[in-house]
PASEBA-1860 file (N, C-alpha, C; in nm, 3 decimals):
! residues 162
1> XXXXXXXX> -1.623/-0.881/-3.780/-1.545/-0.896/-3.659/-1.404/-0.838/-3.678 ~ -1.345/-0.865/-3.833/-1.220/-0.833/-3.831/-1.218/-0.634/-3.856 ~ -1.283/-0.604/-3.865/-1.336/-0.445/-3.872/-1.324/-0.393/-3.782 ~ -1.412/-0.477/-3.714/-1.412/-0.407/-3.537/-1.288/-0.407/-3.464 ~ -1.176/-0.496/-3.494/-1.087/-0.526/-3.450/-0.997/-0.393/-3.449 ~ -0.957/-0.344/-3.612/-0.920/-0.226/-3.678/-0.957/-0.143/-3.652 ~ -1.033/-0.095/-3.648/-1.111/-0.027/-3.559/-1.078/0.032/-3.416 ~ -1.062/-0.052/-3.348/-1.012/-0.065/-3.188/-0.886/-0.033/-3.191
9> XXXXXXXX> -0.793/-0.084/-3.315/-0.701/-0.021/-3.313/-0.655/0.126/-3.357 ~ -0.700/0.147/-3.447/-0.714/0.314/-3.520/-0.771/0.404/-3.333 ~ -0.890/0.340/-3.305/-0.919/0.456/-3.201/-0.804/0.461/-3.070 ~ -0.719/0.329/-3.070/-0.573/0.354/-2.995/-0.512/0.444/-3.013 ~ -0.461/0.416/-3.150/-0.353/0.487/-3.198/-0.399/0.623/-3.191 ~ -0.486/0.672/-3.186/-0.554/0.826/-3.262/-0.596/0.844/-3.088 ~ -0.622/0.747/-2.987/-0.590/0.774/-2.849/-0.503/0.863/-2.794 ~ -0.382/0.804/-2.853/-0.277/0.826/-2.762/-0.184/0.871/-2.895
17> XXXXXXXX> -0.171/0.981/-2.956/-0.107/1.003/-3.059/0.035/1.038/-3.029 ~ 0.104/1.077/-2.883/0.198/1.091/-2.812/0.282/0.964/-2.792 ~ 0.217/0.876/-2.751/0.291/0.767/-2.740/0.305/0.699/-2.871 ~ 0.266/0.712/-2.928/0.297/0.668/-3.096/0.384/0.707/-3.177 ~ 0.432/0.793/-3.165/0.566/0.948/-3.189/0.628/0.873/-3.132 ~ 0.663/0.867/-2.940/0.749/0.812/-2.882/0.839/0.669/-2.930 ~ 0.666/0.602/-2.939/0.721/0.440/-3.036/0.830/0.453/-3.166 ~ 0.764/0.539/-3.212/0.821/0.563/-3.386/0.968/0.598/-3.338
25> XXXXXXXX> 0.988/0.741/-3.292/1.111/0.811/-3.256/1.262/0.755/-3.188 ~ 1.165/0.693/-3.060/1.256/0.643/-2.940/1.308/0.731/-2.838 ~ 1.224/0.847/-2.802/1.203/0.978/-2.780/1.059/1.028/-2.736 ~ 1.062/1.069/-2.600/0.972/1.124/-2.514/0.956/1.267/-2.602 ~ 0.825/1.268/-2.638/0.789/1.377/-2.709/0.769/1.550/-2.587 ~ 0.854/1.633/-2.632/0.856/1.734/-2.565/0.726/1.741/-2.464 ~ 0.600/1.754/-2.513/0.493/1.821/-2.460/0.480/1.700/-2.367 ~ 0.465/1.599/-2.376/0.453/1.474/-2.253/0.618/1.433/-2.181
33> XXXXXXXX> 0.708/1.523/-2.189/0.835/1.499/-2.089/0.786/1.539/-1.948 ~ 0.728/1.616/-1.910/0.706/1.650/-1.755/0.611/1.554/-1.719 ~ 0.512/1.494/-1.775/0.390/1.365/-1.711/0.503/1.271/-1.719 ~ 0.568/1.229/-1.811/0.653/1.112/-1.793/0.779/1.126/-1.689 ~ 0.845/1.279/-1.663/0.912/1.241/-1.591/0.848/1.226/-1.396 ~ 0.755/1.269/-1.399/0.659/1.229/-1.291/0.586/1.154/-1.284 ~ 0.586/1.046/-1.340/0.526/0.939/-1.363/0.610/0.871/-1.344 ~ 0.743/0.840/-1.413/0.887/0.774/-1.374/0.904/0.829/-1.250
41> XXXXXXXX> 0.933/0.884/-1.165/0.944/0.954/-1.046/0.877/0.902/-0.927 ~ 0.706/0.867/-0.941/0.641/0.793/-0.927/0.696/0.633/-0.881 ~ 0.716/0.564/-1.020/0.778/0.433/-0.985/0.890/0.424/-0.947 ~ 0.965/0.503/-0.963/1.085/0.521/-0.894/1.103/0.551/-0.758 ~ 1.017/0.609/-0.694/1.039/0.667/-0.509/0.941/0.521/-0.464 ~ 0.805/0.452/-0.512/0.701/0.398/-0.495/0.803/0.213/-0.475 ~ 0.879/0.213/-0.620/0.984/0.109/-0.614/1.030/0.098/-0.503 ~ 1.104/0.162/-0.505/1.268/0.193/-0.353/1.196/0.155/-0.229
49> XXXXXXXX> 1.084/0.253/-0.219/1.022/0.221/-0.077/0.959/0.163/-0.047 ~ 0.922/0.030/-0.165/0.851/-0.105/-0.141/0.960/-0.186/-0.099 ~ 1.065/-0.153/-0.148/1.215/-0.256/-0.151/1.257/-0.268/-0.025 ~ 1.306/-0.158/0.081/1.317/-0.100/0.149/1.220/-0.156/0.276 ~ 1.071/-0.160/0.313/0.991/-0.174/0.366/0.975/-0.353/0.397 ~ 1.025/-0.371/0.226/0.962/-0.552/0.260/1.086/-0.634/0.334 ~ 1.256/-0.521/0.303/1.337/-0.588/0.337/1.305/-0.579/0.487 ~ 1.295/-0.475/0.542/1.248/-0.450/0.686/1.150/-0.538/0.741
57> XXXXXXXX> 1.046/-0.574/0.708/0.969/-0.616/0.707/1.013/-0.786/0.752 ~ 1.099/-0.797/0.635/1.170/-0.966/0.675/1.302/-0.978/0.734 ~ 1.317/-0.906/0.796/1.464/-0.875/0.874/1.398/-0.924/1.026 ~ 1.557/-0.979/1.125/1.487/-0.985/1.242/1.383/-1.116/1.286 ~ 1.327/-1.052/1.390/1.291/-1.159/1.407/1.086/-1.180/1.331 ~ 1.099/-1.029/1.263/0.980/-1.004/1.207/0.908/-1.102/1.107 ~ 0.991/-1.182/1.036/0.964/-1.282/0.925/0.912/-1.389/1.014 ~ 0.771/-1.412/0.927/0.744/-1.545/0.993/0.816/-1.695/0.946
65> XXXXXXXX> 0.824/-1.771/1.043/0.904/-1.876/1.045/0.820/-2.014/0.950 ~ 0.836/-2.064/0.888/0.775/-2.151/0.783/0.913/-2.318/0.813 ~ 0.858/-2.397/0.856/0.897/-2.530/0.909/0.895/-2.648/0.800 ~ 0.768/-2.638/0.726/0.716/-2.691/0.650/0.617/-2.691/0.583 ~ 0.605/-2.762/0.437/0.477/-2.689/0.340/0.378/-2.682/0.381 ~ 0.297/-2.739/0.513/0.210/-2.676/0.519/0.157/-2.555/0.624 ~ 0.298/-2.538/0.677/0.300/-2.390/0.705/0.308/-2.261/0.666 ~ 0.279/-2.298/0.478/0.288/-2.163/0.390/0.189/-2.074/0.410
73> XXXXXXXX> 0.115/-2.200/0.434/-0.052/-2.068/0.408/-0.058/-1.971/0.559 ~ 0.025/-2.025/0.685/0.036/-1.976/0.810/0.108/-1.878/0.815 ~ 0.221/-1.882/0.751/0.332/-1.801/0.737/0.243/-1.649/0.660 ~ 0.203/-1.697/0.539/0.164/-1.591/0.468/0.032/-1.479/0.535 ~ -0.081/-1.560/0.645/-0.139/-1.470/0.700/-0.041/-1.389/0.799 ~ 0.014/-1.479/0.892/0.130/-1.401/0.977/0.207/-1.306/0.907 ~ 0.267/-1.309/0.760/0.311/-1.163/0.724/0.230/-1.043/0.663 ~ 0.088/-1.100/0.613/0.028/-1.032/0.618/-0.059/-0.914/0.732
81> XXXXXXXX> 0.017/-0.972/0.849/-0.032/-0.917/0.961/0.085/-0.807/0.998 ~ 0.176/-0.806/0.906/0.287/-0.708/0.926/0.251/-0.575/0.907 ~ 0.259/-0.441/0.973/0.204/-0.353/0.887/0.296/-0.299/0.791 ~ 0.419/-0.292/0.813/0.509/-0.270/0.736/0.502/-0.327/0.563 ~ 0.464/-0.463/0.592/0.480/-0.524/0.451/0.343/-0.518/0.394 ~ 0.236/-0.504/0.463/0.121/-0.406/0.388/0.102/-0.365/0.354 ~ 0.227/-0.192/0.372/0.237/-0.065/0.306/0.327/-0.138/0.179 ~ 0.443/-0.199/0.203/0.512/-0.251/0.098/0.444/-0.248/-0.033
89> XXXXXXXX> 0.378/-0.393/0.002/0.234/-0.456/-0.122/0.160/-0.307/-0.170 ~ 0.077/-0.200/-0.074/0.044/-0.132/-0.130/0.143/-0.011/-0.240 ~ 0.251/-0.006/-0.211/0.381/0.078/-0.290/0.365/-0.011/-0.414 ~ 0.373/-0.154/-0.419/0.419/-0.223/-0.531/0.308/-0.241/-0.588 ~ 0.202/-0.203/-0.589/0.049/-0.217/-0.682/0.045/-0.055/-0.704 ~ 0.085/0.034/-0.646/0.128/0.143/-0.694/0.241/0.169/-0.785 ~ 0.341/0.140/-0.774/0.446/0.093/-0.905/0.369/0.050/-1.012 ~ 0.306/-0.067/-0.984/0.323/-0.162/-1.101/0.214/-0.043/-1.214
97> XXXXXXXX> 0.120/0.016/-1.101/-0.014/0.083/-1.215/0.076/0.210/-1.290 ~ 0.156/0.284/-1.193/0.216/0.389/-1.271/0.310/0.363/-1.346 ~ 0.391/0.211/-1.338/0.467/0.231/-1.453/0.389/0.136/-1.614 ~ 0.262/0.103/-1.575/0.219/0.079/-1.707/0.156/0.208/-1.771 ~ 0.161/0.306/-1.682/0.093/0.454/-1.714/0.228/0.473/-1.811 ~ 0.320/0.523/-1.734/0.484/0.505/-1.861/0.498/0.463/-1.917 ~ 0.492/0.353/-1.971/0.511/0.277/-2.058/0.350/0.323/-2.185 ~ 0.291/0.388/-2.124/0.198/0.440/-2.260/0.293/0.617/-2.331
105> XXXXXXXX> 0.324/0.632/-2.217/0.394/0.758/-2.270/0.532/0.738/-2.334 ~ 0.627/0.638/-2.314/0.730/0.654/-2.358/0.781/0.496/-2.383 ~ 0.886/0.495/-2.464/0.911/0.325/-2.521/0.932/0.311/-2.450 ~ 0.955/0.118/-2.510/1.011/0.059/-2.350/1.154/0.020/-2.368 ~ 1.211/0.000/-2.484/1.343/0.075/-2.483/1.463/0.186/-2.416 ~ 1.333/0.257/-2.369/1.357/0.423/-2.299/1.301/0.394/-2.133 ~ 1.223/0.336/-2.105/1.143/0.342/-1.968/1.238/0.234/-1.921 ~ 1.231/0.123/-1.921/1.294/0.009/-1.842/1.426/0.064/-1.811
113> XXXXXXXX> 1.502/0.092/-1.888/1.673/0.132/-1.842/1.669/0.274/-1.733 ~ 1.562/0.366/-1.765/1.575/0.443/-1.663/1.548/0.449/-1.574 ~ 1.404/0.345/-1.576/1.354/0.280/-1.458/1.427/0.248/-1.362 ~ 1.535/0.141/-1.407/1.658/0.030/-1.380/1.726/0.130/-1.279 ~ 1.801/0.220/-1.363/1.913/0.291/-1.311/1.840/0.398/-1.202 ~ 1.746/0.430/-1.245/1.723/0.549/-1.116/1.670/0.509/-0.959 ~ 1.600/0.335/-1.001/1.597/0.258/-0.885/1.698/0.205/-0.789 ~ 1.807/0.115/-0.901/1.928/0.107/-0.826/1.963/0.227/-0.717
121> XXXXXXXX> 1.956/0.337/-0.776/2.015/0.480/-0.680/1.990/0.532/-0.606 ~ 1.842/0.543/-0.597/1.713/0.543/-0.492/1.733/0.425/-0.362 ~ 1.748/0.323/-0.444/1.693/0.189/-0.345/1.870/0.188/-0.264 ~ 1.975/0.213/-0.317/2.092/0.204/-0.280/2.117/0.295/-0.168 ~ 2.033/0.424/-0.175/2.040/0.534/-0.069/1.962/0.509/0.001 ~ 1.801/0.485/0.014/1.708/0.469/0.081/1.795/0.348/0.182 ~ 1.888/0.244/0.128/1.920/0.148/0.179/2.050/0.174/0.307 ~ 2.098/0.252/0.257/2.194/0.376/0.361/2.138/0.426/0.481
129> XXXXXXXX> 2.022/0.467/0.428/1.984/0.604/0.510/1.901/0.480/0.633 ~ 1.830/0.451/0.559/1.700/0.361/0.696/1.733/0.229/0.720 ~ 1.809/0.181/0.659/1.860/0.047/0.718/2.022/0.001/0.758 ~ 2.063/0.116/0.754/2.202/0.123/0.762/2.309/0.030/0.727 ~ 2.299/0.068/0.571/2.406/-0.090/0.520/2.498/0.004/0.478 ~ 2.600/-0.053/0.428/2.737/0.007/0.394/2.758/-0.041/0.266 ~ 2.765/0.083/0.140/2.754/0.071/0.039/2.930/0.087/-0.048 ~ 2.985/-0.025/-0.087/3.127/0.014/-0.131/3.160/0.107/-0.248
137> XXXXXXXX> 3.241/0.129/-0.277/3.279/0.249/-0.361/3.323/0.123/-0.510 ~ 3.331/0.031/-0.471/3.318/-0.058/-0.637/3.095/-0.051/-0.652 ~ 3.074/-0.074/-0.531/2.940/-0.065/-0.598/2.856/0.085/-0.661 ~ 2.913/0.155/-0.576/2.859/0.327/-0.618/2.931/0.316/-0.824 ~ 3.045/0.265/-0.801/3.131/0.263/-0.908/3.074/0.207/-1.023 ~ 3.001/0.094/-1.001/2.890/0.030/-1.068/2.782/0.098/-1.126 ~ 2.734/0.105/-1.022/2.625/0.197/-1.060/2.654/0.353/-1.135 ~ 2.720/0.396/-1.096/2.753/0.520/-1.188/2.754/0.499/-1.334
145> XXXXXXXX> 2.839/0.354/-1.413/2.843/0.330/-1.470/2.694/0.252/-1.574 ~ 2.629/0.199/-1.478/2.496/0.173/-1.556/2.397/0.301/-1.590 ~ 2.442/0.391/-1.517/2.338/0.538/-1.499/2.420/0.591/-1.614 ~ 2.517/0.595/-1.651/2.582/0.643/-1.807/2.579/0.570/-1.857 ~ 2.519/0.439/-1.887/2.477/0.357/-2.037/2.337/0.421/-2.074 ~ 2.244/0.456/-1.928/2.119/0.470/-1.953/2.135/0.617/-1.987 ~ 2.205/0.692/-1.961/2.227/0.887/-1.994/2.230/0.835/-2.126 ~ 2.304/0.754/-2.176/2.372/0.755/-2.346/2.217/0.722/-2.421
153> XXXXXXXX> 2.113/0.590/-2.335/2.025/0.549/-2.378/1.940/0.682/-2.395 ~ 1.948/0.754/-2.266/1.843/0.864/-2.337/1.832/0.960/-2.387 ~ 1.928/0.986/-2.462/1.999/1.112/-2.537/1.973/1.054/-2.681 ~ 1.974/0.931/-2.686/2.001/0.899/-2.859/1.814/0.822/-2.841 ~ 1.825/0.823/-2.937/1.649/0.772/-3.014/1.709/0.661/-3.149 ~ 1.569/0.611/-3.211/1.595/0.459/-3.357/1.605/0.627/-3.435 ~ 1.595/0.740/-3.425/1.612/0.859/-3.562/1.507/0.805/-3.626 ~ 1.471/0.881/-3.744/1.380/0.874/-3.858/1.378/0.762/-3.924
161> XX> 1.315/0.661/-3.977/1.288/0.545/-4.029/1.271/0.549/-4.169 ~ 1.355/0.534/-4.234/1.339/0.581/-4.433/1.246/0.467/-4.470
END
């Protein structure tokens, strides 16, 4: 049993010999940078416009009204009857599959922070453009600043391991 186990793992590793580099390195290996950055790209537009959709979705007078607990289960067919927050749910089961696709290609050291930052920026504009909020210049300011912790994050790698 414990063979088979080893086993399962060796045919991983020897799977996916790209993402294993990545692990080791901390560094998107050249030949898999374009699947990963379209794959991040992916959860990143798929994110925003789940965000975006569900806020819409519960804005207004669109949210169903819930009185008491046992109006959860009422509430929840009534928003399921939204079409808006349908597409939502379907964006966010789309996220969730492509960014475990990323996360085989590149650490998660490296994926989550860029994830982070390129969503904030996405979801901050998408949030401009179609729902018309007003975004301050301390928050753009913010964010600029987390998008250069994550530039710094992805420029540097753990280097070679003695």
């Amino acid at each position: 049993m414990v063979k088979k186990s080893n086993q399962s793992e060796n045919d991983n590793q020897s799977e996916n010999p790209l993402g294993e580099k990545a692990r080791k390195t901390g560094r998107i290996p050249r030949e898999r940078l374009k699947p990963f950055l379209i794959s991040l790209a992916i959860v990143v537009i798929s994110s925003s416009a789940a965000d975006i959709l569900l806020k819409y979705s519960m804005s207004g007078n669109r949210a169903p009204k819930v009185h008491s607990p046992w109006g959860i289960p009422y509430a929840v067919v009534e928003a399921l009857s939204i079409p808006w927050l349908d597409i939502a749910i379907v964006l966010m089961i789309i996220q969730f599959i492509t960014f475990a696709h990323t996360l085989r290609i590149g650490p998660l050291s490296l994926v989550v922070p860029v994830r982070g930052a390129a969503t904030y920026i996405a979801t901050t504009l998408l949030a401009m453009i179609f729902l018309h909020e007003k975004v301050s210049l301390e928050r753009w300011g913010s964010i600029l600043i987390i998008l250069l912790g994550v530039v710094i994050i992805g420029f540097t790698g753990q280097g070679k391991k003695s």
